[in-house]
C-alpha positions as CSV (number, residue, x, y, z in Angstrom):
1,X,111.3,-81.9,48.4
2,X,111.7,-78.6,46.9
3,X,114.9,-76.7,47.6
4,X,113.5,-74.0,49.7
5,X,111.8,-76.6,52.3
6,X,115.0,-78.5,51.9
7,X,117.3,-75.9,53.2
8,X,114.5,-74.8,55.8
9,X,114.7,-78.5,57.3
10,X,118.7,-78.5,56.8
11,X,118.1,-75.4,59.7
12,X,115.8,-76.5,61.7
13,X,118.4,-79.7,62.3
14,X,121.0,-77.9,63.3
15,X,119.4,-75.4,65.6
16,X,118.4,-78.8,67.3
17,X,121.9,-79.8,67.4
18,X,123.3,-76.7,68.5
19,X,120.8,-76.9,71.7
20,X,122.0,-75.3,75.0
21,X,125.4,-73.9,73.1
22,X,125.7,-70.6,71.8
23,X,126.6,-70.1,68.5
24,X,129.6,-69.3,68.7
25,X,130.5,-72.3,70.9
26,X,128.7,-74.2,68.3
27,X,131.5,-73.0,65.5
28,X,134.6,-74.0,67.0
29,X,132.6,-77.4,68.3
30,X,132.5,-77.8,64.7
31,X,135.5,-76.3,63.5
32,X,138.2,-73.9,65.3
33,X,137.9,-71.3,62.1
34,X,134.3,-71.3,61.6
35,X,132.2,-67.8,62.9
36,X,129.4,-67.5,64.0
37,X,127.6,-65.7,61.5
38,X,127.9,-68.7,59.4
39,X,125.6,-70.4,61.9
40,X,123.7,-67.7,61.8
41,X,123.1,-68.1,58.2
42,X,122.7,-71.9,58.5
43,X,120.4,-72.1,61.0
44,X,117.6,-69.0,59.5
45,X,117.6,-71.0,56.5
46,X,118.6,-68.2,54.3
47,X,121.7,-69.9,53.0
48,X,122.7,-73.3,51.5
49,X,125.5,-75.5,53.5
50,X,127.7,-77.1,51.7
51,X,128.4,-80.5,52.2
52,X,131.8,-80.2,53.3
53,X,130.4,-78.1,56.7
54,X,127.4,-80.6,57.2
55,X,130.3,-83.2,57.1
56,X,132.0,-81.2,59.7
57,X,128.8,-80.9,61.7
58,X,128.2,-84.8,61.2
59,X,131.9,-85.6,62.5
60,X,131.9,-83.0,65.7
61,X,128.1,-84.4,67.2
62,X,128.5,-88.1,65.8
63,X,125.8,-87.8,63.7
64,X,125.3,-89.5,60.4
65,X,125.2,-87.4,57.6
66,X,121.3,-88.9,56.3
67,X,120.5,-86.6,59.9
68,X,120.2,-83.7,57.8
69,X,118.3,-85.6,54.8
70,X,114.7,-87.0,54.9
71,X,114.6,-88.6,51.7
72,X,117.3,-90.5,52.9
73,X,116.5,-91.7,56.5
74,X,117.1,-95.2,55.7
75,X,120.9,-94.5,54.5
76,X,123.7,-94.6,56.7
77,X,127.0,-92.9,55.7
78,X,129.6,-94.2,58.1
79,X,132.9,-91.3,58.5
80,X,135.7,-93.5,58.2
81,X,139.4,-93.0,58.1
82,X,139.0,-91.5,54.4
83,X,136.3,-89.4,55.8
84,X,138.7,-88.3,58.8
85,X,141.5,-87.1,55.7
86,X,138.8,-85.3,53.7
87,X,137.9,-83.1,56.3
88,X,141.5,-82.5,57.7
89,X,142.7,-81.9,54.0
90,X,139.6,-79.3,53.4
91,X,141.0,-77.4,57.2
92,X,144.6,-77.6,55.7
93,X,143.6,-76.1,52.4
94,X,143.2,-73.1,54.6
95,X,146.0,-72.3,56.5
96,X,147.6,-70.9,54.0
97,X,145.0,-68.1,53.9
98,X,145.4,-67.2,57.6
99,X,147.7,-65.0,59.4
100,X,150.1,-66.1,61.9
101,X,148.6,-65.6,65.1
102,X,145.1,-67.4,63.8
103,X,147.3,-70.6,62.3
104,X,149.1,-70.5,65.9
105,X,145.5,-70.5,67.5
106,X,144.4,-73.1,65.0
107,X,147.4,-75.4,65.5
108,X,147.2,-74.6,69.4
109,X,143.4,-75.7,69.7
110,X,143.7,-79.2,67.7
111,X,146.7,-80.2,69.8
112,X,144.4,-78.9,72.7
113,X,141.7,-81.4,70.8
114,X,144.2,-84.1,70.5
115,X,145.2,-84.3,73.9
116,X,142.0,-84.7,75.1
């Protein structure tokens, strides 16, 4: 599949996902720092994801991550504990880049998450 029909199906999954929510409810469903104008940008196809947000995607609607892949429908990629880390170290890796009152928000939100 070419890359341009690639990314164009990549889209059209995650507007499918994102259903009924807003974008922006969409975001912090899959990560308290994300915007919405980066599912904006996902979902019209204009932009590559990188793998470490379709993880995050995969992780926050219990989806596999061969969802997003149709040469690969047959694959199943299971998000274990070492998943779980990668994606926690790739949110801490950040923090350090944010001001105070958005690493309070953060830190506020997963122990909101947590105590679910």
């Amino acid at each position: 599949m070419e890359d341009k029909k690639y990314i164009k199906y990549i889209a059209k999954r995650i507007r499918e996902l994102r259903g009924e929510l807003t974008q922006k409810e969409f975001a912090k469903k899959v990560d308290p720092l994300s915007q919405q104008r980066e599912i904006s940008k996902w979902e019209s196809g204009k932009h590559w994801i990188s793998l470490r947000n379709l993880f995050r995607i995969a992780i926050a609607f219990e989806k596999d991550l061969s969802h997003f892949d149709p040469r690969h429908k047959d694959i199943e990629i299971e998000i274990d504990e070492k998943g779980v880390l990668f994606l926690l170290d790739s949110i801490l890796s950040h923090l350090d880049n944010l001001d105070s009152a958005t690493r309070a928000k953060f830190y506020k939100t997963l122990k909101d998450k947590i105590n679910e």
